[in-house]
N, CA, C and O atoms as CSV, one atom per row, in Angstrom:
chain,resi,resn,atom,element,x,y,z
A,1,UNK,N,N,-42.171,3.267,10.011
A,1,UNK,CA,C,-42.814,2.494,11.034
A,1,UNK,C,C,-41.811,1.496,11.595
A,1,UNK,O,O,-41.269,0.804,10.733
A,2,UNK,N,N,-41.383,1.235,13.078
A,2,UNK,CA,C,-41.137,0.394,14.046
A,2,UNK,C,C,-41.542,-0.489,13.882
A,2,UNK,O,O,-42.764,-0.370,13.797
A,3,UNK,N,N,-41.011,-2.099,13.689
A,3,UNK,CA,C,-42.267,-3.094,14.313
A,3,UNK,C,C,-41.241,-3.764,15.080
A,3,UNK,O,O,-40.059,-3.671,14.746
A,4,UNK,N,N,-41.600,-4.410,16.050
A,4,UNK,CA,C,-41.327,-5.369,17.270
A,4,UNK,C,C,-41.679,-6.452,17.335
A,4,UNK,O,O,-42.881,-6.715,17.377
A,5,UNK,N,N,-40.686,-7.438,17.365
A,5,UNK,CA,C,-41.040,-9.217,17.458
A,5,UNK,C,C,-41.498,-8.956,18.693
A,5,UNK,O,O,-40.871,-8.309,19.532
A,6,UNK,N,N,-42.923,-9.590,18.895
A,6,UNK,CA,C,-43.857,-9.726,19.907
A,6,UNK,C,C,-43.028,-11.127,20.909
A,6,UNK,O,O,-42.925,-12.289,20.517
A,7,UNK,N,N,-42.507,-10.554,22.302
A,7,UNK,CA,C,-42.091,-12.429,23.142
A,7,UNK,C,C,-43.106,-12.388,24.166
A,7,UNK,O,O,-43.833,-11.414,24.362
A,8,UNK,N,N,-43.130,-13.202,24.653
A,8,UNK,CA,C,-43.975,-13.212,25.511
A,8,UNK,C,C,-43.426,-14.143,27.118
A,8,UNK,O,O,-44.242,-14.565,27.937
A,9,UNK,N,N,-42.046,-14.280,27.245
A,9,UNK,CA,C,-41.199,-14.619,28.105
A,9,UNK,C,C,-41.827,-16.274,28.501
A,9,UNK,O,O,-41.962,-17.134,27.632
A,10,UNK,N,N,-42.098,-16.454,29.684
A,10,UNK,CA,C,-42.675,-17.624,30.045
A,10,UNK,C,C,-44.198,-18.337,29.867
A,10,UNK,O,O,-44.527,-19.514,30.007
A,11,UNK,N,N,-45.058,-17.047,29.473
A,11,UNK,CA,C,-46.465,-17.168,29.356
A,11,UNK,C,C,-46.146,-17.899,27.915
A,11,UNK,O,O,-45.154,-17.798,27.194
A,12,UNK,N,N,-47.660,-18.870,27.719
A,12,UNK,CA,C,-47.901,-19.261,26.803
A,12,UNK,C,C,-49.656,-18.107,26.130
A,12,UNK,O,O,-50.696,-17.729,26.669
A,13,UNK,N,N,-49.008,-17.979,24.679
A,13,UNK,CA,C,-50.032,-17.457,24.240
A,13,UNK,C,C,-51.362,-18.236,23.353
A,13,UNK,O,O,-51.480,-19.393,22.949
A,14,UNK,N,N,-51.916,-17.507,23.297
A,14,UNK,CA,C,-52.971,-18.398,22.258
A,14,UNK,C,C,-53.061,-18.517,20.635
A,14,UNK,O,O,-53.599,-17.578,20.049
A,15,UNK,N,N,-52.560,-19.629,19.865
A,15,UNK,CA,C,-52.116,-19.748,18.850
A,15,UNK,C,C,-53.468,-19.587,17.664
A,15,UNK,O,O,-53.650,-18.909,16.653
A,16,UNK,N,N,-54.101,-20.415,18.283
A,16,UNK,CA,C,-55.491,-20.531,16.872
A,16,UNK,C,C,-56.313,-21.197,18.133
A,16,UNK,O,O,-56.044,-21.402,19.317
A,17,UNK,N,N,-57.574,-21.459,17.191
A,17,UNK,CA,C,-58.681,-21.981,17.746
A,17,UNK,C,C,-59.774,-22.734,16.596
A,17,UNK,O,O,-59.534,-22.447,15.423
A,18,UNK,N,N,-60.652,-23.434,16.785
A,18,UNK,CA,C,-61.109,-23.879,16.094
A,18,UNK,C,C,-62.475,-24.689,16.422
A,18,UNK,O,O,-62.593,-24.553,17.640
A,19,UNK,N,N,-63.453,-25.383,16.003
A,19,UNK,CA,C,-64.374,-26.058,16.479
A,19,UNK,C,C,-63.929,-26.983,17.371
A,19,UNK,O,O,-63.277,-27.980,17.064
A,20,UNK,N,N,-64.378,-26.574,18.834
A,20,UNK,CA,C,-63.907,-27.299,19.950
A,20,UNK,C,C,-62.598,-27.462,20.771
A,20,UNK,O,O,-62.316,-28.201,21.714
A,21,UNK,N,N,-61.892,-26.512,20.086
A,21,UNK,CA,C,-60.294,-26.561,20.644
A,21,UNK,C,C,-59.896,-25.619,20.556
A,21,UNK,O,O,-60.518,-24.848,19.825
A,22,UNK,N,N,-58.473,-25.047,21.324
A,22,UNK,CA,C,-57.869,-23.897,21.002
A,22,UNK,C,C,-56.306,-24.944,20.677
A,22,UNK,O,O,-56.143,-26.156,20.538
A,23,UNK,N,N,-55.577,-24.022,20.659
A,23,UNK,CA,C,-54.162,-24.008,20.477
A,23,UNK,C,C,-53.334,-23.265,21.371
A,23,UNK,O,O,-53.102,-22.067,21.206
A,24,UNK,N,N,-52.885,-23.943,22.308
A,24,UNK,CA,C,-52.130,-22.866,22.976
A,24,UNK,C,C,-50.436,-23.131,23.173
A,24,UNK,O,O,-50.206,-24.340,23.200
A,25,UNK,N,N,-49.602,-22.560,23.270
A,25,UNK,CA,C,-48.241,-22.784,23.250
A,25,UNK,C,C,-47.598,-23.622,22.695
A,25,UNK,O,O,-46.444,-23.890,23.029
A,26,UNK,N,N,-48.298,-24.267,21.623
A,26,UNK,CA,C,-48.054,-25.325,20.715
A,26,UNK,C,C,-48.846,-26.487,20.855
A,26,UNK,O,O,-49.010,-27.244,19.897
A,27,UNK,N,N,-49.539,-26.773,22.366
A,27,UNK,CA,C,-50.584,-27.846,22.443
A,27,UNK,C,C,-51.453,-27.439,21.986
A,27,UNK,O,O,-51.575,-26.215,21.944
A,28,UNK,N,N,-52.686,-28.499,21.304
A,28,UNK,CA,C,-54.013,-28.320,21.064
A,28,UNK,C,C,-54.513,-28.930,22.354
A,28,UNK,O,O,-54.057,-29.920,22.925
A,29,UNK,N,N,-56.078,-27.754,22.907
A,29,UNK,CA,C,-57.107,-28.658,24.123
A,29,UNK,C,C,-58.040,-28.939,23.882
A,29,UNK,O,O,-58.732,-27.931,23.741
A,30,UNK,N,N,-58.433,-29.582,23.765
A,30,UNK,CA,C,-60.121,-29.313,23.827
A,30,UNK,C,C,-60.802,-28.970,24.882
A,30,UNK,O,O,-60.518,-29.133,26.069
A,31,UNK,N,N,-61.886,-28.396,24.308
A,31,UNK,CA,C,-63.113,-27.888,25.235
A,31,UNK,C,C,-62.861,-26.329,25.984
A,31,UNK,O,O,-62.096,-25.461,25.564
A,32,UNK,N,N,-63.498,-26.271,26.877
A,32,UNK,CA,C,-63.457,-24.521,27.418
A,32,UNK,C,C,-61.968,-25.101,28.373
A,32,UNK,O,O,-61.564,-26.228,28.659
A,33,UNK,N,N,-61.432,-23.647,28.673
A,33,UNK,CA,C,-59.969,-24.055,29.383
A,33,UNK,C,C,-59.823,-22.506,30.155
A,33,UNK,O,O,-60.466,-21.456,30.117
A,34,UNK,N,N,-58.799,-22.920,30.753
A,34,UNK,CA,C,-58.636,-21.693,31.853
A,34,UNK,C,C,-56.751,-21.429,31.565
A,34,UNK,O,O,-55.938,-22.308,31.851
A,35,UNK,N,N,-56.336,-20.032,30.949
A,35,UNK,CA,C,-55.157,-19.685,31.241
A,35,UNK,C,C,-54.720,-18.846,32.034
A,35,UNK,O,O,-55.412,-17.843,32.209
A,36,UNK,N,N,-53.652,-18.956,32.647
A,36,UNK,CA,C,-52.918,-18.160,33.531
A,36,UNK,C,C,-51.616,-18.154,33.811
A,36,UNK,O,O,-51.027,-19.047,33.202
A,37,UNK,N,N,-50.891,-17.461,34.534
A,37,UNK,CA,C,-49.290,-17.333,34.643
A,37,UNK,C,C,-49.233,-18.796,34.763
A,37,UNK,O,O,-48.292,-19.224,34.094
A,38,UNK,N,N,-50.062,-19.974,35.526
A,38,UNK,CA,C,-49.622,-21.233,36.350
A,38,UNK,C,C,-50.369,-21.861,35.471
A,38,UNK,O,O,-50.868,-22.823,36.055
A,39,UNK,N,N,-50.838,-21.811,33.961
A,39,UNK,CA,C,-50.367,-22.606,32.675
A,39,UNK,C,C,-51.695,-22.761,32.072
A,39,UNK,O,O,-52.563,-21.909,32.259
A,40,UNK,N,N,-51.871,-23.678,31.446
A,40,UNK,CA,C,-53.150,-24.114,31.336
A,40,UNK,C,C,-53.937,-25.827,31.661
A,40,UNK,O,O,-53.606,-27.013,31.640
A,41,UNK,N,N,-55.537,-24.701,32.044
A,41,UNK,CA,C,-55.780,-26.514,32.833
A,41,UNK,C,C,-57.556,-26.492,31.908
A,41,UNK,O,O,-58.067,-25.485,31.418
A,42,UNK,N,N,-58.073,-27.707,31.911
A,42,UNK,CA,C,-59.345,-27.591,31.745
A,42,UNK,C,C,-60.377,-26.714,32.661
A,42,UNK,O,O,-59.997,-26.459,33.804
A,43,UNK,N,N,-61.293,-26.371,32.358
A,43,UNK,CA,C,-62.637,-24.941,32.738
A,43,UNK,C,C,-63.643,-25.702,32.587
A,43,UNK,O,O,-63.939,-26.213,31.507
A,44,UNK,N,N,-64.318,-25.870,33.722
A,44,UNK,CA,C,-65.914,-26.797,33.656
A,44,UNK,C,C,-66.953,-25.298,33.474
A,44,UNK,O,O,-68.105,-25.332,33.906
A,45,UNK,N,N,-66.430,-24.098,32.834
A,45,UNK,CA,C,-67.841,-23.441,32.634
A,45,UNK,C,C,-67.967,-22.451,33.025
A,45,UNK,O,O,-66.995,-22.031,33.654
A,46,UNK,N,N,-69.023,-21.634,32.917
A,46,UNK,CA,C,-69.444,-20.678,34.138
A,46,UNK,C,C,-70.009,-21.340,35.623
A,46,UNK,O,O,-70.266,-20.511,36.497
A,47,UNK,N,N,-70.207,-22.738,35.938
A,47,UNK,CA,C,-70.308,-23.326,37.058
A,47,UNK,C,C,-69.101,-23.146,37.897
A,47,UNK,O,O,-69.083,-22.770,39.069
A,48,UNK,N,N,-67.849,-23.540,36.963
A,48,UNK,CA,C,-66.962,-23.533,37.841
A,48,UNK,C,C,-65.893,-22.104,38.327
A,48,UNK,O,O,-64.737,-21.841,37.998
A,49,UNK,N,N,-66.730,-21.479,39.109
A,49,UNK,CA,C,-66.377,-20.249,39.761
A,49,UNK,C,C,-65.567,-20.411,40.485
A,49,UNK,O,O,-64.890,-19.395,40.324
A,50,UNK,N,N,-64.804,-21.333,41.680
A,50,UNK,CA,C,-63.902,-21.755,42.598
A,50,UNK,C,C,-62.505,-21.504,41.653
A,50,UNK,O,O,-61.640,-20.745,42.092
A,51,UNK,N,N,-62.335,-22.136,40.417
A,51,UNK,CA,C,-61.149,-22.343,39.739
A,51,UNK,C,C,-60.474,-20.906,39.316
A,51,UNK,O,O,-59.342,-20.653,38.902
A,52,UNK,N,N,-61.868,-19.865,39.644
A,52,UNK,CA,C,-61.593,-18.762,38.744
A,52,UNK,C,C,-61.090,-17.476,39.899
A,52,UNK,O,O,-60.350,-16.507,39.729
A,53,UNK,N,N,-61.752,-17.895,40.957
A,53,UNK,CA,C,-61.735,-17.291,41.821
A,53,UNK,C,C,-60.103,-17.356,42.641
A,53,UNK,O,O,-59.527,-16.514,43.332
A,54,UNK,N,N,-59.746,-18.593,42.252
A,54,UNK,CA,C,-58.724,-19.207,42.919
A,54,UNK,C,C,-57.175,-18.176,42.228
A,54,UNK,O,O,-56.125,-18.196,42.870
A,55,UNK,N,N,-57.264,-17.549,41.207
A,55,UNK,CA,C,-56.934,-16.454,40.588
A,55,UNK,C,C,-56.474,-15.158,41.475
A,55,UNK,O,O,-55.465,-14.483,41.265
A,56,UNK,N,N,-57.056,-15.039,42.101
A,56,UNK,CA,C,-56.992,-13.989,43.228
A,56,UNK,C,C,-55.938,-13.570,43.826
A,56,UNK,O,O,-55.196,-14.439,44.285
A,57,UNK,N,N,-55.533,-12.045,44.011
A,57,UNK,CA,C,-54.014,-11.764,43.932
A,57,UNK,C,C,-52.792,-12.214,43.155
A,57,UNK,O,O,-51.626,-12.072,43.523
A,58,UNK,N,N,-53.284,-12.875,41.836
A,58,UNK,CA,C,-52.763,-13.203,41.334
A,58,UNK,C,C,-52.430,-12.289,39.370
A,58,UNK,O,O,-51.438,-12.103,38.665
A,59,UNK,N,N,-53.811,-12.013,39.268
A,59,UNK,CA,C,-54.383,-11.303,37.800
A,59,UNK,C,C,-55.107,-9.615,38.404
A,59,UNK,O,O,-56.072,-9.271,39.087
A,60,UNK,N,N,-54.830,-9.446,38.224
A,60,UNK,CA,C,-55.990,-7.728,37.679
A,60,UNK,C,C,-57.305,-8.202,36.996
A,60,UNK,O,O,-58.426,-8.092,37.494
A,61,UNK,N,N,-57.013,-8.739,35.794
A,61,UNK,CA,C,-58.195,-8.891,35.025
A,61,UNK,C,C,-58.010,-9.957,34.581
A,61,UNK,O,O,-56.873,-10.334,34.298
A,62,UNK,N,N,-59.608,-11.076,34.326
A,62,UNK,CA,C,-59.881,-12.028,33.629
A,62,UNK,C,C,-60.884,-11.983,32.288
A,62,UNK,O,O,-61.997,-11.457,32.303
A,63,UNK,N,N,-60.324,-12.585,31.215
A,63,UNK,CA,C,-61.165,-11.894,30.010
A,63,UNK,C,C,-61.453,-13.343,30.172
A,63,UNK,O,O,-60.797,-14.309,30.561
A,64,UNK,N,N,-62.982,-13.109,29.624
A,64,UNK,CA,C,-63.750,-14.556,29.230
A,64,UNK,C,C,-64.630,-14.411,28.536
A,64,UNK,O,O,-65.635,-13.706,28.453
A,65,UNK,N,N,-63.939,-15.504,27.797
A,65,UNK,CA,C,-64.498,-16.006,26.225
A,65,UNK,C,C,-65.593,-16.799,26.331
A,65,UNK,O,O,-65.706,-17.872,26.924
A,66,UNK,N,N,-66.688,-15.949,25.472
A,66,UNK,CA,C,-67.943,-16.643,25.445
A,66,UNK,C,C,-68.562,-17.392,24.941
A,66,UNK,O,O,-69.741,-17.685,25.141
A,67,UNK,N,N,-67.450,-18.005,23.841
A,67,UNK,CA,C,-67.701,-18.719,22.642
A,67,UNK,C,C,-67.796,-18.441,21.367
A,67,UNK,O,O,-66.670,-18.011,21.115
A,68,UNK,N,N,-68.512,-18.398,20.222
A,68,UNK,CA,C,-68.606,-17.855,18.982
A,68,UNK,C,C,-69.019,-16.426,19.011
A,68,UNK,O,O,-68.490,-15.605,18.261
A,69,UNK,N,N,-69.974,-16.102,19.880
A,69,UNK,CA,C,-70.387,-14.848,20.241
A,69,UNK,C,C,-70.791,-14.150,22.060
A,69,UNK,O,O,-71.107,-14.692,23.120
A,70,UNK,N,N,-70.585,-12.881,21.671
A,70,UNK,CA,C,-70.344,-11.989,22.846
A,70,UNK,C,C,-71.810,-12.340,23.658
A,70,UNK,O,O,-72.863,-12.457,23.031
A,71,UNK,N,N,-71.706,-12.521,25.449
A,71,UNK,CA,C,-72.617,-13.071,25.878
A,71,UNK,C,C,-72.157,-12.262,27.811
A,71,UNK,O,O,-71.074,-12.119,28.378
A,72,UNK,N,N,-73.423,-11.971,28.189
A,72,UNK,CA,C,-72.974,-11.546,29.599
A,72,UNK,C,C,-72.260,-12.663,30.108
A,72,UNK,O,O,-72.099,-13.768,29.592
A,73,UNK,N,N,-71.748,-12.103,31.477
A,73,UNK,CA,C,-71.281,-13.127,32.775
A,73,UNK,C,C,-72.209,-13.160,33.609
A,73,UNK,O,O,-72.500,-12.102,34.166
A,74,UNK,N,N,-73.141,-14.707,34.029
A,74,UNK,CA,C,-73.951,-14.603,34.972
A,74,UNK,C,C,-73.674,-13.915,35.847
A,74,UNK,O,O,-72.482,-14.119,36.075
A,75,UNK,N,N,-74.191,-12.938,36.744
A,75,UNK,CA,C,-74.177,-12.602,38.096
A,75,UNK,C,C,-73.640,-13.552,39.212
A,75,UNK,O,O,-73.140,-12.928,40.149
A,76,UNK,N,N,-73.622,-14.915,39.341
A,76,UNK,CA,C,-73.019,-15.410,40.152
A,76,UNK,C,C,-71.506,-15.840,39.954
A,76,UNK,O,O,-70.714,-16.349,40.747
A,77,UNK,N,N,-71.410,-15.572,39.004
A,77,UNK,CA,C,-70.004,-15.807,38.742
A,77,UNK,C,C,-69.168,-14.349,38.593
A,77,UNK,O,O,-68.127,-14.254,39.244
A,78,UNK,N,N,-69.620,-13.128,37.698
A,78,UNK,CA,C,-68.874,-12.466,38.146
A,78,UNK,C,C,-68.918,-11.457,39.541
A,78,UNK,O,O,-68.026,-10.649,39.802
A,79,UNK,N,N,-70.028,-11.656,40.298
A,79,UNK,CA,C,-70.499,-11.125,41.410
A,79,UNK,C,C,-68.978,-11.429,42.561
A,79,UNK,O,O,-68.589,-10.576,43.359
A,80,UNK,N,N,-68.374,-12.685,42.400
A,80,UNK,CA,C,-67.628,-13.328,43.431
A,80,UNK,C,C,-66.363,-12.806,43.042
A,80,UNK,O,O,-65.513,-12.349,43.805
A,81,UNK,N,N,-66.291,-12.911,41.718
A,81,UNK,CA,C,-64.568,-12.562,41.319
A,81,UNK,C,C,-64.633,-10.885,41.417
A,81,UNK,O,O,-63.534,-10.470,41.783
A,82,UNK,N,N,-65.527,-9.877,41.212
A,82,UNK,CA,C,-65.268,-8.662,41.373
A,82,UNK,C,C,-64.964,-8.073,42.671
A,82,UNK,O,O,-64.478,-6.988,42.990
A,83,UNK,N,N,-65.598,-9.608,43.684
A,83,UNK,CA,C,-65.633,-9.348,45.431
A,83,UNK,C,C,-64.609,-9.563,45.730
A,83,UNK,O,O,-64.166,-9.037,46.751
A,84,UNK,N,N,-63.708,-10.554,44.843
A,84,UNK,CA,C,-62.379,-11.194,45.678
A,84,UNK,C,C,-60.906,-10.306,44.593
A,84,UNK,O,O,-59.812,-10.738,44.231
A,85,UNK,N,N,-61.505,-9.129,44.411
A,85,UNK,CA,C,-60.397,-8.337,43.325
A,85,UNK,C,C,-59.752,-8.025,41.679
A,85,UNK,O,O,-59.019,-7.179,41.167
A,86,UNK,N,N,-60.658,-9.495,41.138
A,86,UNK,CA,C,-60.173,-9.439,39.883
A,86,UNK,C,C,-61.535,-8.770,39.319
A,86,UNK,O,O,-62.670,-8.818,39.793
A,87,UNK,N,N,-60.906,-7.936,37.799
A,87,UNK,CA,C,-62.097,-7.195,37.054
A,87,UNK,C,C,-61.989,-8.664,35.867
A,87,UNK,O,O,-61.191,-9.580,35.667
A,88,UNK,N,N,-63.063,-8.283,35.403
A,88,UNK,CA,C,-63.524,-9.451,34.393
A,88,UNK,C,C,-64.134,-8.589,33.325
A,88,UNK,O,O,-64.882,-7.622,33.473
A,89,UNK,N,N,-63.719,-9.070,32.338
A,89,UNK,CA,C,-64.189,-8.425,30.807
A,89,UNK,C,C,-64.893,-9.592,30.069
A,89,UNK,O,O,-64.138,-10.564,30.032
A,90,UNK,N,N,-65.881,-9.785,29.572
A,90,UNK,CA,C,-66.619,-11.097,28.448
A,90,UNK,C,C,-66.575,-10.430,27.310
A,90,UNK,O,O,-66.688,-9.208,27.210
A,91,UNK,N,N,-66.374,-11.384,26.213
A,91,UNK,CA,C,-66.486,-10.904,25.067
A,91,UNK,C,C,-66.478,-12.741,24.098
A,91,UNK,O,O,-66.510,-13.887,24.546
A,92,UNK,N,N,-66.425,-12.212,22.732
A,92,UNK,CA,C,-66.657,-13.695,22.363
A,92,UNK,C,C,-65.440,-13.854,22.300
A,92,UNK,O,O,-64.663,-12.900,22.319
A,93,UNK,N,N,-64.896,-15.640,22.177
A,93,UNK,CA,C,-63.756,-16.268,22.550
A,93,UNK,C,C,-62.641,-15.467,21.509
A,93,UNK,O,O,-61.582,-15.015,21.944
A,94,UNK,N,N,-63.016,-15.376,20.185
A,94,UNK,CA,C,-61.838,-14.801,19.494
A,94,UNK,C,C,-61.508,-13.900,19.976
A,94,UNK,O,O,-60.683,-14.247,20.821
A,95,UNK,N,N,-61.614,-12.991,19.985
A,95,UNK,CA,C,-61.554,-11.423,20.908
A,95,UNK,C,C,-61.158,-11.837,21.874
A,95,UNK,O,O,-59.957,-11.579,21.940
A,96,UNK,N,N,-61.565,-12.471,22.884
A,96,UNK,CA,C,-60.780,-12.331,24.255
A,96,UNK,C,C,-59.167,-13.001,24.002
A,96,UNK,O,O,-58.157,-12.618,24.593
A,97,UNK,N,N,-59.216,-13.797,23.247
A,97,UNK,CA,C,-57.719,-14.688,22.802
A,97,UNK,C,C,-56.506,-13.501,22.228
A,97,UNK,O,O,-55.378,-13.291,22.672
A,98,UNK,N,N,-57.116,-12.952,21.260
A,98,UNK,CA,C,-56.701,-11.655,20.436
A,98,UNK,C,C,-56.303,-10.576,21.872
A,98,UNK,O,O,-55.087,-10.407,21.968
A,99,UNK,N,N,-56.802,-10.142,22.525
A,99,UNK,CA,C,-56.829,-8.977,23.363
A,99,UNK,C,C,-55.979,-9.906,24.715
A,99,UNK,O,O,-55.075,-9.271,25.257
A,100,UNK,N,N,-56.168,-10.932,25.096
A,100,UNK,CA,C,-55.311,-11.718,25.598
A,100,UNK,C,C,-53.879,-11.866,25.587
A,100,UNK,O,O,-53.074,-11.898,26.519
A,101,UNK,N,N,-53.716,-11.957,24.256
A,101,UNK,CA,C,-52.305,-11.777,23.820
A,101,UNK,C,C,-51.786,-10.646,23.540
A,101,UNK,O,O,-50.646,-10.736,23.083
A,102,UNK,N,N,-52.275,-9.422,23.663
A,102,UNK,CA,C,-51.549,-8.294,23.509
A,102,UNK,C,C,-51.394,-7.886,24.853
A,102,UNK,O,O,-50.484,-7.070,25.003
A,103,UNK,N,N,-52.046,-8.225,25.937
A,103,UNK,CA,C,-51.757,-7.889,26.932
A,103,UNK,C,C,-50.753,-8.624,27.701
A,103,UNK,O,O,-50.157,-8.224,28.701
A,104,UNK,N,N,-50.636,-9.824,27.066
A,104,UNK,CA,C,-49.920,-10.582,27.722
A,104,UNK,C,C,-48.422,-10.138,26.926
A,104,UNK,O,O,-47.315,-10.268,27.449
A,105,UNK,N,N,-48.616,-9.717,25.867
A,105,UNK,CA,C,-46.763,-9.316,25.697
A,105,UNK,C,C,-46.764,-7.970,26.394
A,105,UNK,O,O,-45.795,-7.217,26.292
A,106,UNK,N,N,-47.538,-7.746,26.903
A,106,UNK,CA,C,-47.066,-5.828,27.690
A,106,UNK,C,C,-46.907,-6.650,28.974
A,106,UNK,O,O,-46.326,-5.884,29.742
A,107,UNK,N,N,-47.118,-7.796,29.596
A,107,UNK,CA,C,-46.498,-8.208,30.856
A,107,UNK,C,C,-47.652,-8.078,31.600
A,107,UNK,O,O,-47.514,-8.262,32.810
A,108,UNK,N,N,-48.770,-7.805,31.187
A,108,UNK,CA,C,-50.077,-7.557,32.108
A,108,UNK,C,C,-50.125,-8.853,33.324
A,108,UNK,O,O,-49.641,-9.930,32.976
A,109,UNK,N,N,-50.480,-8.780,34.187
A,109,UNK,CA,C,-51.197,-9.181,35.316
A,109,UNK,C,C,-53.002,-9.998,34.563
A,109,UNK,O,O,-54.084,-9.440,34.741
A,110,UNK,N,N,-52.893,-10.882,34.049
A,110,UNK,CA,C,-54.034,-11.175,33.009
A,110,UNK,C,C,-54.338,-12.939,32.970
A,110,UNK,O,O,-53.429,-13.767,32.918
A,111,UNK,N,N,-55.365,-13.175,32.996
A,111,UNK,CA,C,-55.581,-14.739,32.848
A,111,UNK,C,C,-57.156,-15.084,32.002
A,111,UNK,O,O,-57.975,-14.165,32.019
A,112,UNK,N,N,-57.473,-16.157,31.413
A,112,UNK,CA,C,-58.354,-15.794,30.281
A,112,UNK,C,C,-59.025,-17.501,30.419
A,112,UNK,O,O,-58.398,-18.536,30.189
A,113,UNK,N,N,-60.359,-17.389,30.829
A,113,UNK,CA,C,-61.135,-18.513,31.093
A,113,UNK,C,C,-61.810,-18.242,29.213
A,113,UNK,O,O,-61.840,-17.127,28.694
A,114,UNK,N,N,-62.299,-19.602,28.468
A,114,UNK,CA,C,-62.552,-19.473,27.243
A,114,UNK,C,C,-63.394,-20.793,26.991
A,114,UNK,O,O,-62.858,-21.900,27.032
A,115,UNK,N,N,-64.907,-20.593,26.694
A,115,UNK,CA,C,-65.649,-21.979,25.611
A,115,UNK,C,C,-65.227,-21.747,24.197
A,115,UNK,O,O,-64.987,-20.672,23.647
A,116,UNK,N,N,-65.194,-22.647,23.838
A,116,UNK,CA,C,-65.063,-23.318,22.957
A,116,UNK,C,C,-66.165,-22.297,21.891
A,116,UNK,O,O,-67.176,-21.637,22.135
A,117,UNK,N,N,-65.490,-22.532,20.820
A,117,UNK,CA,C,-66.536,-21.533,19.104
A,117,UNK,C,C,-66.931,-22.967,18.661
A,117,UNK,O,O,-67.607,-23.136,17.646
């Protein structure tokens, strides 16, 4: 068996997570957060659809983390981002972090809105 030191060039990946925070590129955040090639910023939610949307021509796909467990995407939120090009996957936050980062060392086109476990 092959194995390969995983880099991940300029992207920051997701380190751990924990009650109320993640870990990402060596910072801890709190609360839900939004990553992408242009870094990471705080996520007011599934309300805040503008931030996500704003993504556009930018990602292929947005995975979003639903928290401790797997949960749809309201209709108004992913109704707009499937209109303006990006596909969106939900799943619960670990999983999307996990599947996040493997895509992000293949160089994917990928950005990952996430609440808090």
């Amino acid at each position: 068996m092959r194995l390969n030191e995983v880099t991940y060039n300029d992207a920051q990946p997701i380190e751990g997570y924990g009650p109320g925070f993640f870990r990402i590129g060596g910072e801890v955040h709190e609360g839900a957060v939004l990553v992408s090639g242009a870094g990471v910023a705080p996520w007011g939610g599934y309300a805040d659809v503008d931030s996500l949307a704003a993504l556009a021509g930018q990602v292929d796909v947005l995975f979003v983390g639903a928290g401790a467990d797997v949960a749809h995407i309201p209709t108004g939120v992913r109704d707009p981002l499937e209109a303006a090009g990006i596909g969106v996957e939900a799943m619960s936050s670990p999983a999307a972090a996990r599947t996040y980062n493997v895509l992000l060392s293949e160089g994917r086109r990928i950005a990952l809105a996430m609440l808090p476990v």
